[in-house]
C-alpha positions as CSV (number, residue, x, y, z in Angstrom):
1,X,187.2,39.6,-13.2
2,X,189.3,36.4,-14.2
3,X,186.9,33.7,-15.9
4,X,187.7,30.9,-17.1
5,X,186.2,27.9,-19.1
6,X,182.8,26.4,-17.3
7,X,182.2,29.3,-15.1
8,X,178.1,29.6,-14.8
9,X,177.8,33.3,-15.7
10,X,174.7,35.8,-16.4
11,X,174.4,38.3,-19.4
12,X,172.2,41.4,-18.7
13,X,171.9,43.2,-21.9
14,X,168.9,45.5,-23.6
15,X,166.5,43.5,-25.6
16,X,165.5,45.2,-29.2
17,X,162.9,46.8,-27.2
18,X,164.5,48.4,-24.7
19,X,163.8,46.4,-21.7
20,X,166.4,44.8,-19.8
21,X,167.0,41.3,-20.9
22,X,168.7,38.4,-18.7
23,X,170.1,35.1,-19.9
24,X,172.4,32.1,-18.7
25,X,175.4,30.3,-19.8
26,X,178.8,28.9,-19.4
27,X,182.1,30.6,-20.6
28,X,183.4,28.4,-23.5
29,X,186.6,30.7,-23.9
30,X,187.9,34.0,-23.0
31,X,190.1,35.9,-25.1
32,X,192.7,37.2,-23.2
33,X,191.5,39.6,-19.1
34,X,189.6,42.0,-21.3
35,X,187.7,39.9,-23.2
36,X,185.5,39.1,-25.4
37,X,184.2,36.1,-24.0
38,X,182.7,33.2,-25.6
39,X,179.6,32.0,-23.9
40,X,177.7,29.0,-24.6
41,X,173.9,30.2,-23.8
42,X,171.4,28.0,-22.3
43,X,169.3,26.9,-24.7
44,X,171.5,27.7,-27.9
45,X,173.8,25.9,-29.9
46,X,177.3,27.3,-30.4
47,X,178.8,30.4,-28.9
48,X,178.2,33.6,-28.5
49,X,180.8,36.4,-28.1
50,X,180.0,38.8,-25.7
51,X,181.4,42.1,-24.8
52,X,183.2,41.7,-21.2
53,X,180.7,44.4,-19.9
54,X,178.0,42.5,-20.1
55,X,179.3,39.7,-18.4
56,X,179.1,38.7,-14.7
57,X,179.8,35.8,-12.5
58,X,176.7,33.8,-11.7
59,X,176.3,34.7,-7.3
60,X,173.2,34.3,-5.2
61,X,173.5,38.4,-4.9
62,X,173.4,39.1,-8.2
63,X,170.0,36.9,-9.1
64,X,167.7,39.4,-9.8
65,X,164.4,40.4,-10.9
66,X,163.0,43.2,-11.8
67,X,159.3,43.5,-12.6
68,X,156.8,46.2,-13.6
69,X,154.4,47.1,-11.3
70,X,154.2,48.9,-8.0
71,X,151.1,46.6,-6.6
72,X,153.9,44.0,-6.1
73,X,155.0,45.4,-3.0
74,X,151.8,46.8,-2.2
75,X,149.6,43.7,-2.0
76,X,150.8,40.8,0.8
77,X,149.2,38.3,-1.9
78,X,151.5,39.2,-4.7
79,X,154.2,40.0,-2.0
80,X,154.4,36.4,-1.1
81,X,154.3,35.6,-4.9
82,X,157.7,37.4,-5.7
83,X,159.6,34.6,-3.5
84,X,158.4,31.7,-6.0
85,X,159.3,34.2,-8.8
86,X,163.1,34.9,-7.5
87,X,163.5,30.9,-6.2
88,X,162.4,30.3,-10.1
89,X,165.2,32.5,-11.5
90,X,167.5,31.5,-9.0
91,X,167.0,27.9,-10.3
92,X,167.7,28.7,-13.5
93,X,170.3,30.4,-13.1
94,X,171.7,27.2,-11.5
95,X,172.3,28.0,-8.2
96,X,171.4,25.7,-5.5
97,X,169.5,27.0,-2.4
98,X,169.7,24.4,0.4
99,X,166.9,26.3,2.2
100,X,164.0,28.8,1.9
101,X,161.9,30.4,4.6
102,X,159.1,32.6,3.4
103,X,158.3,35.0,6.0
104,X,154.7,35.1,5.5
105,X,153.6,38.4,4.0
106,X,156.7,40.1,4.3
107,X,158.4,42.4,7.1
108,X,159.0,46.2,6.1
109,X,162.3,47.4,5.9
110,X,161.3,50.7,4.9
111,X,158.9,52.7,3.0
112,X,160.9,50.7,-0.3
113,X,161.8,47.7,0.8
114,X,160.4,44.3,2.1
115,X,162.7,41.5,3.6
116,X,160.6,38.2,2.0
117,X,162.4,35.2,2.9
118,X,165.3,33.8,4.6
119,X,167.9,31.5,2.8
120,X,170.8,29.3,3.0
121,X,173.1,28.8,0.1
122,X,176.5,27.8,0.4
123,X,176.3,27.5,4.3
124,X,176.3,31.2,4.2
125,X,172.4,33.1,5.2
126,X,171.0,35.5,3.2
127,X,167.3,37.5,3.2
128,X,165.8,37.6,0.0
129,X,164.4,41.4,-0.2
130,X,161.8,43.1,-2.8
131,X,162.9,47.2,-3.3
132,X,162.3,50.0,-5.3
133,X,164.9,52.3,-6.4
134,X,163.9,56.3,-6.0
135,X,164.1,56.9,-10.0
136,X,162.4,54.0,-11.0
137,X,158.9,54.0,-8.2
138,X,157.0,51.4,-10.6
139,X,159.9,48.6,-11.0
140,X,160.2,46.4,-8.1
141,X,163.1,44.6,-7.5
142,X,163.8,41.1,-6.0
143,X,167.2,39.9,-5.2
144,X,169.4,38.2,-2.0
145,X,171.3,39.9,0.3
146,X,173.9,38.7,2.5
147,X,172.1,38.4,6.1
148,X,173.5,40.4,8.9
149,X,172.9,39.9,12.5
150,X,170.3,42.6,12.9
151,X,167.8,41.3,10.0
152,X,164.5,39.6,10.0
């Protein structure tokens, strides 16, 4: 991955207590293609250096959330509540979403999935989808997928 200076990009580490922690900045310097990377975190003075690992390129694919608690999927009322949340995070993480279709409660992809809403960013359509992952039943996860011809 080539950054460079005043690229918006995402850190996904492990807080101190184990649960996956998210947070955005802008590269302030990159030492050399393996890094470290110097990040300028929103919300902080200075710089942090950060391991090249933990470092990705802000997209609207790679926005996600990822919440405790099976019901989210379960109940339309909270169903329709996770679009808000990921529209939220995509905001912060400073992308710009030109438009957002909620699809009411939701249409089932499969016994794991729901496709939520239907975007635009970048001229380019995506569906924003809640999922849960076989080895992980009670953490429900929100993020946008590029749109193909045969969703929603």
């Amino acid at each position: 991955m080539n950054l460079r200076p005043g690229d918006r990009v995402r850190i996904e580490t492990m807080a101190e207590d184990g649960l996956p922690m998210v947070k955005y900045g802008f590269v302030g310097d990159v030492a050399g293609g393996e890094g470290p990377v110097v990040v300028m975190l929103d919300g902080e003075l200075g710089g942090d250096v950060i391991d090249l690992c933990y470092v990705q390129l802000v997209s609207i694919t790679n926005v996600e959330l990822c919440l405790a608690g099976s019901d989210l999927m379960n109940e339309p009322d909270l169903r329709r509540g996770l679009v808000a949340l990921w529209h939220a995070e995509a905001d912060t993480a400073g992308l710009d979403v030109d438009a957002l279709h909620p699809l009411g409660d939701g249409l089932r992809d499969s016994n794991d999935s729901w496709a939520l809403a239907e975007l635009v960013a970048g001229g380019e359509q995506y569906v924003v989808r809640a999922f849960r992952l076989p080895n992980e039943p009670d953490i429900v996860r929100v993020r946008a997928d590029r749109a193909n011809r045969w969703d929603t």
